[in-house]
Phi, psi and omega in degrees: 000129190244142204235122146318162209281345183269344180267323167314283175335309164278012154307260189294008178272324205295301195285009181271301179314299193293352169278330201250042190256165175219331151258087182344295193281314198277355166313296195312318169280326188302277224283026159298282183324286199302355186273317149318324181268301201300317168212068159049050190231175176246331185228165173215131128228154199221138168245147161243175179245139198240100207278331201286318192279323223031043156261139171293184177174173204031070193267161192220158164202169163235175213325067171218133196253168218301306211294338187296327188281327158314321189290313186309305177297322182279295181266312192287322156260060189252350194246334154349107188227049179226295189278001146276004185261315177299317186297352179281352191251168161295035250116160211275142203214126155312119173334296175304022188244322170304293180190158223294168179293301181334300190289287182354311186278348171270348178307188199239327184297315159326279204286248248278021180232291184255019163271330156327279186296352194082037158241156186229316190240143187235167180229119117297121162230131174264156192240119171252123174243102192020308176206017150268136175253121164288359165136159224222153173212102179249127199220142197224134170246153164314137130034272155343330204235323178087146177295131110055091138260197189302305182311306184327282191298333172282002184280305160325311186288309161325292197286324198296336173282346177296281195319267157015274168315320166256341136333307212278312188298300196264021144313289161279003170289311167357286212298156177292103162265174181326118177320129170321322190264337162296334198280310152323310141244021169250000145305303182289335156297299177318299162316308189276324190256338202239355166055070143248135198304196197290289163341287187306316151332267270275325194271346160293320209267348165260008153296327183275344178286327212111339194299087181318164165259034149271339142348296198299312184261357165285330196255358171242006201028050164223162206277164190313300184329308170298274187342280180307344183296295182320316199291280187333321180268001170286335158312321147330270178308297186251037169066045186243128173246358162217196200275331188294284189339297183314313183280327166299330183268346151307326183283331186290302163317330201257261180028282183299313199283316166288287189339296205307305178314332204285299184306319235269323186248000000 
């Protein structure tokens, strides 16, 4: 892959951010130039997803101004007929790969939305931590500049497990955990209704949290390897054959079990 001496440079400011980064938005906001510079693009915006609201939310950009992105949130993406289609895929994904430009351009999310800004032809990509999305690079060129190629997505395609990897890290390093006295007593139910050792709790409830497991062995301090041994027998003990299973019927004891309190007074 041949890099111009200026795309070498954002090349390499892009792997400097993902070494030293310590915050999701501001990575996210940082890595707009160079990303902008790496492929001869013009507009930048990054968002994150919130599986809870199922809103984008925090949003960052370069030269897409403020109001568009209020008008995008308030209105547009109700008429958007790109980024949920994009977000299903996997790898860095053309507009024109969703549908042909022609059609793109008689829609209404074009003409009163990105032709407003100058943008005509786009590359999307989401960062995936397994069926969590940690945050988007929706990136646009003028008119002017001509679509997107094979270079493009393989520079995108280089990067993305880096980019991915510090998403991902500092997504849950991040995330809020579980208030202590909840956390406490759905461990000790758990120990008592489901007969799992201290561990196993520990490693169940945070699975009903969200908690991937390198998360998992970060916040309990034992290696990936231990998480999965616990996992394994948790899985055991409550018939759970994936991870969505696991975590409903964790939620499902702990239910059960406050109903049960609820009836009792």
């Amino acid at each position: 892959m041949h890099l111009s001496s200026n795309q070498s440079r954002a090349l390499a400011s892009a792997i400097g951010l993902l070494a030293d980064a310590n915050d999701a938005d501001a990575l996210r906001a940082a890595l707009a130039a160079p990303m902008l510079d790496l492929l001869g693009a013009d507009h930048y915006t990054s968002m994150a997803w919130n599986e809870q609201t199922h809103r984008f939310e925090r949003f960052t950009a370069l030269n897409v101004s403020p109001d568009s992105l209020r008008d995008w949130d308030a209105y547009f993406r109700f008429v958007d007929p790109l980024t949920f289609r994009l977000m299903l895929r996997r790898g860095p994904t053309l507009a024109t790969q969703i549908m042909s430009q022609p059609e793109l351009m008689k829609s209404e999310f074009f003409n009163d939305f990105l032709r407003r800004e100058g943008m005509h032809w786009g590359v999307n990509i989401y960062f995936h931590d397994a069926r969590t999305c940690v945050g988007d690079f929706r990136i646009w060129r003028s008119r002017e500049r001509g679509q997107f190629g094979s270079h493009e997505l393989e520079v995108l395609r280089l990067l993305e497990p880096g980019i991915t990897s510090a998403l991902s890290r500092l997504h849950w390093a991040g995330s809020a955990a579980p208030q202590e006295a909840q956390t406490l007593c759905a461990e000790e139910l758990l120990e008592r209704r489901a007969h799992l050792s201290r561990r196993e709790a520990q490693a169940a409830w945070l699975v009903a949290c969200g908690c991937p497991d390198k998360e998992i062995a970060r916040r309990l301090g034992i290696s990936y390897p231990t998480v999965r041994f616990h996992l394994g027998n948790v899985y055991r003990k409550l018939h759970a054959h994936n991870r969505a299973m696991l975590a409903a019927r964790v939620r499902a004891l702990i239910q059960a079990d406050g109903d049960a309190v609820s009836r009792a007074n």
